[in-house]
Residue, then its C-alpha position, 0 to 999 in steps of 0.5 A: x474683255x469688259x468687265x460688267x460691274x454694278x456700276x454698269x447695272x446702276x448706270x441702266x437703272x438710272x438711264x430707265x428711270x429717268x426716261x420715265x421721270x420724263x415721260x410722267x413729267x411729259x403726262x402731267x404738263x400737258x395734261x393739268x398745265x396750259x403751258x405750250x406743248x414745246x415748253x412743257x416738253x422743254x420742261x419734262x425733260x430739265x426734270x429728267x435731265x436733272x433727275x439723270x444727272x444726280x442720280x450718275x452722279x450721286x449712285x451710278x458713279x458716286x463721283x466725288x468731283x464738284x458740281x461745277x466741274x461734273x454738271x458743265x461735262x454732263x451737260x456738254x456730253x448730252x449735248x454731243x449724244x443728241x448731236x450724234x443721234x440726229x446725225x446718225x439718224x440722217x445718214x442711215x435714213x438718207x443712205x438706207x432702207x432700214x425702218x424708223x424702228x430699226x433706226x431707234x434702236x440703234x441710235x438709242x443702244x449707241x448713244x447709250x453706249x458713249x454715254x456709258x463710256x464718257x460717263x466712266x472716263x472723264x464726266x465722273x472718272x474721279x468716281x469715289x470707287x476709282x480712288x478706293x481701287x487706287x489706294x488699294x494697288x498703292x498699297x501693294x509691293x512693287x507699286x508705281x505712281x503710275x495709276x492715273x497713266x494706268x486708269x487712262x489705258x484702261x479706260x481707252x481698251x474699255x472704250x475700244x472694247x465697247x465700241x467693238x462690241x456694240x459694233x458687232x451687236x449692231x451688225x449682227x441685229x442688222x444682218x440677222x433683222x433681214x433673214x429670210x423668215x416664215x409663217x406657216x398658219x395652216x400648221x394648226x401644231x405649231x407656227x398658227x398655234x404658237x401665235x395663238x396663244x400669244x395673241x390670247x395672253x397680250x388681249x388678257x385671256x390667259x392661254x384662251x378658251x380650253x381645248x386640245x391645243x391649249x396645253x399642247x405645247x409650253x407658253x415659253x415661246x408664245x410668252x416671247x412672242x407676246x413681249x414682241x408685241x407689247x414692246x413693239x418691235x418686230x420679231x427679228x430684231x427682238x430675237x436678234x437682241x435676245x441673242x446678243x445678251x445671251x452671248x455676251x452674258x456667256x462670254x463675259x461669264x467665261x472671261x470671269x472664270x478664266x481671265x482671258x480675253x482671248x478666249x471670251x472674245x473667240x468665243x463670242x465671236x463663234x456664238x454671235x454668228x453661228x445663227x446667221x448659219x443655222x437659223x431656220x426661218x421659222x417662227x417656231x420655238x427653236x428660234x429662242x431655244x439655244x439662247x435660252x440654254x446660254x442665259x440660264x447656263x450662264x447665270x447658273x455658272x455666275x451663281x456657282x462659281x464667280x459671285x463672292x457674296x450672299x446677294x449676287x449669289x441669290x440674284x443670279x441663282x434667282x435669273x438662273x432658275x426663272x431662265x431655265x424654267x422658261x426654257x422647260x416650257x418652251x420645249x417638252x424635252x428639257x430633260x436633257x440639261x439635267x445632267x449637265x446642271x447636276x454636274x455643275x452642281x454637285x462639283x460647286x457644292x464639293x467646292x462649298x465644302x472644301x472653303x467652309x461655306x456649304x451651308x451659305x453655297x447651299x442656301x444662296x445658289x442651289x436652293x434659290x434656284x430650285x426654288x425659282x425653278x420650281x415657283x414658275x412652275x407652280x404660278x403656272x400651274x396655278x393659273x391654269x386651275x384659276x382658268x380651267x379649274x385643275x392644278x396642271x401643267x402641261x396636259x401633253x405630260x399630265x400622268x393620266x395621259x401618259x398612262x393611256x398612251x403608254x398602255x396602248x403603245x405596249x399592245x402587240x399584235x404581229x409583228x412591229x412595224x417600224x415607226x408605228x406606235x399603235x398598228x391598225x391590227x392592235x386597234x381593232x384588237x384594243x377596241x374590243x376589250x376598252x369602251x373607252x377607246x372603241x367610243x374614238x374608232x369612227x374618228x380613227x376609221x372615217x373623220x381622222x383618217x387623213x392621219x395614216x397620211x401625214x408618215x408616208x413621206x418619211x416612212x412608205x412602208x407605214x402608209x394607213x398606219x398612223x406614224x409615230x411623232x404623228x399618233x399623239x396628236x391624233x389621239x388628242x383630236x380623237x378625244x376632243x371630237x368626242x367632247x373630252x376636251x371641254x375641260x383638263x379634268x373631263x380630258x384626264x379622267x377619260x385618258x384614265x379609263x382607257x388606260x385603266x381598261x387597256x393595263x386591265x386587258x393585259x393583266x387578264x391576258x386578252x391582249x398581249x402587251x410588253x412594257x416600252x421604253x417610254x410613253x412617248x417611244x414605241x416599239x424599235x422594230x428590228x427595222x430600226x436596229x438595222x438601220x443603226x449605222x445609217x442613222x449614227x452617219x446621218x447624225x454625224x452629217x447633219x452634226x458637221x452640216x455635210x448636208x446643207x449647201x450654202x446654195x440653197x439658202x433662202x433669199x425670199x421669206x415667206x408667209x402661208x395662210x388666209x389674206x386676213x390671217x396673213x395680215x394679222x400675224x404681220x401687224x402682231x408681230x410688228x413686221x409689215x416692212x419684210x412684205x409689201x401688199x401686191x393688189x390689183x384692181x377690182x372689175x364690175x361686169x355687166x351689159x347695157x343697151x340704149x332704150x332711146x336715141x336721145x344722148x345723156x351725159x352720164x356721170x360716174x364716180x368710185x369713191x371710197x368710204x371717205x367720200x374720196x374718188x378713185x380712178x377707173x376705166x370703162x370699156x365695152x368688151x364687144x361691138x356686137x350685141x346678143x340676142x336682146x340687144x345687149x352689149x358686155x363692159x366692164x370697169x375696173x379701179x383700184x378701189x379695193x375696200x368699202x367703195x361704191x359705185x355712183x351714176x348721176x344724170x344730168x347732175x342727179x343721182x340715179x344709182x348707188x350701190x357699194x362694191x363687193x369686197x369679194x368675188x360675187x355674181x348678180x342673179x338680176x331679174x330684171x334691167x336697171x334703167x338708169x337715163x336712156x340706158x338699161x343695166x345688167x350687172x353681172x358680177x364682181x372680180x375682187x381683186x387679188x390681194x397677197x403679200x410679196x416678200x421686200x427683197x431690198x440690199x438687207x436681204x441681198x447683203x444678209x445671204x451673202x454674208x450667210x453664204x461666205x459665213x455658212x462655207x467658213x463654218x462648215x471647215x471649222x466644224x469638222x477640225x473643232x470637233x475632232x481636235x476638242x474631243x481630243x483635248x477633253x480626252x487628253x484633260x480628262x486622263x491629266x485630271x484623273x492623274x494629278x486628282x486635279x479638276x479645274x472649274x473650267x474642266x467641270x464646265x467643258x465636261x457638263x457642255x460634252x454632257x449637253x451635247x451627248x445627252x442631247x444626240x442620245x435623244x434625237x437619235x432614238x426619237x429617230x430610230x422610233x418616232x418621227x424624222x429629229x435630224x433636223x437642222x431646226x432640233x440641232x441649233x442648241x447642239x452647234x453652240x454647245x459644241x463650238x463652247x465644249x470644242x473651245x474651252x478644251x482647246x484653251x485648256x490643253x493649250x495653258x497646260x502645255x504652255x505652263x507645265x514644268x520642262x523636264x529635268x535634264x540628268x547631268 
């Protein structure tokens, strides 16, 4: 496995820095300079050709060689990067659809690499770090003069290590660029929201005007979808970068733990094509989800256990705590890592204290991160009180509404119905003994009723009842139709009173309540706990994917919504080229009649706004007249936005009228004479303008590959998850026998704690509120089964490979 080193990171740094010293240069010499653009290009880039070179030389490598010998090498290996760019570039445009974008991102991560890789193995291979590991393998016992022929093989297995890599990096962003995705923008909760928020924060308004929606859900995902923007790339491919890092971070993680790069390499394998299998396709927070858990995971574990100095440990503690931090305001219900992070944590100080460094463990990796962690939050929270004037979070978990809902979940009135937080029955009896919830009773009764719709799908016996994962948001609108959500502190007093009057009503005894398990869960009905065993097999089968068909995978993406809105989330999002824009024509409807026999050369054009002319045609639609001698015609043109209709006669203009861009019908009063004719314009047809999905060879190879890809997953997962459960089981007896525990142990044992904390949540979310065995709620739980599932493999397998055979009793 490539070992990432601070070499590498100096390398980056100083590639970045010298594409800005070129870009600066660039600004300055076109902008206060008369030099032609080609030599003031000519010169930036000498700037930062001369900029790079020193800075390879003298910080990323360090090279001890002469000028003359590393300037001559640099210089022929940029050569031969330009050489391959442009080639590249010309056989992927001759030979393939891909975007320019595409292209760019490509040519730059592979000339990058090369560049990297030349770098290390011949422009500066005699780097004055080099000679310092040589001279330390010198000195050890046993040692051959054989270091150069060593460095030589090394750099080769680096070099096709890292040519694999970003090999399958770059197919996996092609194949992962052509999924099919979609937008849905009437979910006014999710996809429209999540784009919402986004196009606030990158026009500068912070998470835009206060309403219910604005704190509804984390910024993690918007904030993503932001970066998408202002960086330019389209959605996919960001995502499919994020996922690369995320894994090769891990499995470059684990191969530091363990040494081996077979099980790296396996693992970054799985990880990297497990998407192409499990994506969903929606622009939804899921999509970034799993990777998030990895990268914050993966810096935890670098902090803990692998950095060997007080400022590697701070960095990665720092990158551990921001990542997990983004990650908690990307979903609601990140609860579920802690326990692996405690695990983690607790067995890393135990470590701390046993090599006599607790104090600088404790201050250099666990409290950076909590700090860290903790920061991102209070900056958010600050912003939002510098915006909606209250130091808040997410207001979906600000304790006056908790209060509230848990104070109306613990009414009971009859018996429980499975799947209904608060029953009609329980309203009607709140409504009584709380002013404040009885002002919400014509929402609920009349303008909100087409909430007690949205469970009858899932749960039939719940028709005119507001179903569980569905209750939350419809208080929420309640309030906000009653004006309570004109600021976080009106919304949060309001939920106050309610609860306060409802938890009053209960003491009292004019209600009957008892406590439920959560503010979020309602009451489980004895529906649910029937119904136990038939949820545990559901979970299972959406655990192995028994219930998908590799058939029913989705060539066509797709995007719902208004003609305008569809276009805008396009263009935000940088993803025109998946759509093309099917148009037909608009028609003008209208009758005419001849007032005279003389005959008159009338002169039509269609121009657009421009001035230039469009095509049309025009045809009389019957050869009989009404009543008042009129014939019907019609014409129709392309021209779709902002043209006009002009008729001249005899060279002078005698009607121009712009065209509609939308359906419209003409209430004439009378015709317009125009030559010997008179018109009656009618009305105008727009045409309609939607947007198709491209179905190109991406889109046909990626559901290919995701099919074959899709069958080979669902027989693996099945054998890894029985045989890695019993590996862990296996290892734990061993660990708890010989009073041994591995650091690889411990991180199996914290990933099977992911996983089960996990499950324990989405099965009662299931039993209690909404449908959550879904494919989309499961995607961090397949990576963490496949990492958990491996790394027992690996370890049971090293334990049989190296235990002591048996003496034999002569």
């Amino acid at each position: 496995m490539i070992e990432l080193n601070w070499k590498t990171v100096r390398f980056i740094v100083v590639g970045i820095l010298g594409a800005l010293v070129y870009f600066i240069c660039s600004y300055l010499f076109l902008t206060y300079t008369r030099l032609p653009a080609f030599l003031a290009s000519l010169f930036a880039y000498a700037c930062s050709f001369g900029f790079a070179y020193l800075g390879q030389k003298l910080w990323a490598f360090r090279s001890v060689s002469p000028h003359k010998v590393t300037l001559f090498r640099y210089a022929v290996l940029q050569l031969s990067c330009a050489t391959f760019a442009a080639t590249f570039t010309q056989v992927f445009v001759s030979y393939t659809d891909l975007s320019p974008l595409l292209l760019s991102g490509l040519a730059t991560m592979f000339t990058s690499g090369i560049s990297y890789i030349v770098s290390s193995c011949w422009v500066f291979a005699d780097a004055s770090e080099q000679e310092v590991a040589i001279r330390a393998s010198s000195d050890k016992p046993g040692y051959k003069s054989v270091s150069s022929v060593f460095l030589i093989q090394n750099h080769w297995r680096v070099m096709l290590l890292m040519s694999l890599w970003l090999v399958a990096c770059t197919l996996f962003s092609y194949l992962y660029y052509y999924l099919p995705w979609s937008v849905n923008l009437y979910a006014g909760h999710d996809d429209a929201l999540f784009v919402g928020l986004a196009k606030f924060l990158v026009a500068g308004h912070w998470l835009g005007p206060y309403s219910q929606y604005t704190l509804m859900k984390g910024p993690g995902y918007p904030l993503f979808l932001a970066l998408t923007h202002i960086l330019g790339l389209p959605l996919y491919l960001l995502a499919a970068i994020l996922h690369c890092i995320a894994v090769s971070f891990f499995a470059w993680t684990l191969y530091r733990l363990s040494q081996s790069r077979i099980l790296s390499i396996l693992l970054f394998v799985l990880l990297l094509l497990l998407p192409l299998v499990i994506s969903s396709g929606r622009i939804i927070r899921d999509q970034i989800y799993p990777d998030q858990f990895l990268l914050g995971f993966s810096a935890l574990i670098f902090s803990l256990f692998i950095a060997n100095t007080f400022v590697k440990r701070s960095i990665t503690a720092f990158i551990a705590g921001l990542v997990l931090a983004w990650l908690w305001l990307t979903r609601e219900e990140g609860v579920w890592i802690l326990p692996s992070v405690v695990l983690l944590t607790v067995f890393a100080l135990w470590q701390f204290w046993r090599n006599k460094c607790f104090k600088q463990g404790i201050v250099s990796s666990v409290l950076v991160v909590i700090l860290s962690f903790s920061s991102v939050h209070i900056v958010f929270q600050f912003i939002n009180w510098r915006a909606y004037d209250r130091f808040i979070g997410l207001d979906i978990k600000e304790k006056n509404f908790k209060a509230a809902l848990s104070a109306l979940q613990n009414v009971r009135v009859g018996e429980a119905i499975s799947h209904v937080p608060v029953s009609q029955a329980a309203m009607l009896a709140i409504y009584n003994v709380s002013p404040g919830f009885s002002e919400l009773r014509h929402f609920f009764d009349i303008d909100g009723i087409g909430w007690r719709d949205h469970g009858c799908g899932s749960y039939p016996w719940a028709c005119g009842e507001i179903a569980g994962g569905w209750f939350i948001w419809a208080l929420r609108e309640a309030a906000a139709s009653k004006g309570y959500y004109q600021t976080p502190t009106k919304a949060a007093d309001f939920f106050a009173r309610i609860a306060r009057e409802v938890n009053q009503a209960c003491t009292d005894q004019r209600l009957s309540c008892s406590n439920s398990l959560s503010a979020y869960m309602p009451e489980i009905s004895q529906r649910d706990i029937d119904k136990v065993p038939e949820t545990l097999e559901q979970l299972l089968d959406m655990l192995l994917l028994s219930n998908f068909s590799a058939n029913n995978m989705r060539l066509h993406s797709a995007i719902e919504g208004d003609f305008s809105g569809k276009r805008s989330v396009m263009d935000f999002l940088h993803s025109q080229d998946r759509f093309f824009l099917d148009e037909q024509g608009v028609e003008i409807f209208g009758r005419y009649t001849a007032i005279n026999e003389n005959n008159e050369d009338l002169d039509f054009l269609i121009a657009n706004k421009q001035g230039q002319p469009s095509v049309y045609t025009l045809k009389q639609l019957s050869s009989r007249a009404d009543m008042l001698g009129f014939y019907p015609f019609v014409m129709q043109t392309p021209c779709l936005k902002e043209c006009s209709l002009s008729i001249s006669v005899g060279g002078q203009e005698k009607f121009h009228e712009f065209i509609p861009d939308h359906d419209q019908v003409f209430k004439q009063a009378q015709a317009i004479t125009i030559g010997n004719l008179q018109v009656f314009f009618e009305k105008v047809v727009s045409g309609k303008r939607q947007y198709t999905a491209v179905v190109g060879a991406g889109e046909k190879a990626t559901l290919k590959v995701r099919q074959m890809l899709f069958e080979a997953f669902k027989l693996i997962f099945p054998i890894l998850l029985s045989l890695g459960l019993i590996a862990f089981f296996v290892l734990t007896v061993l660990a708890f026998k010989q009073r041994h525990f591995s650091v690889l142990f411990v991180l199996s044992a914290a990933l099977w704690g992911a996983v089960l904390a996990r499950l324990t949540i989405l099965f009662l979310v299931h039993i209690s509120s909404f449908p959550a065995l879904e494919k989309l709620y499961f995607m961090p739980v397949y990576s963490l089964v496949i990492i958990a599932a491996v790394i027992s493999l690996y370890l049971l397998i090293e334990w049989l490979r190296t235990r002591p055979e048996p003496e034999i009793l002569t």
